[in-house]
N, C-alpha and C positions, 0 to 999 in steps of 0.2 A: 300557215303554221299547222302542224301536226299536235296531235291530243296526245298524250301519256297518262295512263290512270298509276297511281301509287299506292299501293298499301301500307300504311304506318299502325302501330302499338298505339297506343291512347296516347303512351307518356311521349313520344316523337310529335305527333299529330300537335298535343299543349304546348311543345317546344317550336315548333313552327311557327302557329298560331299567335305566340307571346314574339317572337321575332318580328312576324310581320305588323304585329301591332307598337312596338316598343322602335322599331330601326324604320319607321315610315313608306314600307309597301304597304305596295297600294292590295294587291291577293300573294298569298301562297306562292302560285306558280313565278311571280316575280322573283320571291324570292329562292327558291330551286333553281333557276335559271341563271339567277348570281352566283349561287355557289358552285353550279356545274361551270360556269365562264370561269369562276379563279380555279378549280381545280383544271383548267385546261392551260389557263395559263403556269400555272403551277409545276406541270409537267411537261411543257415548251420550255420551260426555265431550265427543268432538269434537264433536260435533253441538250440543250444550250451548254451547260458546265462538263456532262460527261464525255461531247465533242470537244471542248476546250481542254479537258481532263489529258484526251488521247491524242491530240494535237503535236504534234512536233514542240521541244523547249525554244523559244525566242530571247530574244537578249531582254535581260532583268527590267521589271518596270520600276523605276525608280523616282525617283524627284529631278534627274537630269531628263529622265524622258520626259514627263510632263512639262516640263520648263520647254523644250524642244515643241510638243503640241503645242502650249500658247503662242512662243514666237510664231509658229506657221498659221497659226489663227490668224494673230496679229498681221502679218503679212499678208492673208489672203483678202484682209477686209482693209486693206489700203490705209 
């Protein structure tokens, strides 16, 4: 694992601090590394909707289609 040093404002540094004390990490760096993981996932999310976005239109999702995914559920598990 690689080292990263950070410089934070006092009032960042308190806000850290009070997180990892308050949401039960165990250091800081736990908790940095949480939020860099959702902001990664965050932007695989977006990336996901804007190709969906640009995608070719498909035929309408509806309550028929869904009824068609159970039966083929249903079907697959015998």
């Amino acid at each position: 694992m690689s080292n990263m040093n950070i410089s934070l404002p006092d009032a960042l540094k308190s806000f850290v601090d009070y997180q990892v004390s308050q949401r039960g990490y165990t250091t800081s760096s736990e908790y940095v590394r949480e939020l860099i993981r959702k902001d990664q996932d965050q932007q695989h999310l977006r990336a996901l909707l804007l190709a969906g976005a640009e995608s070719a239109s498909t035929t309408p999702v509806d309550g028929d289609y869904f009824e068609s995914l159970r039966a083929r559920v249903h079907k697959a598990r015998g």
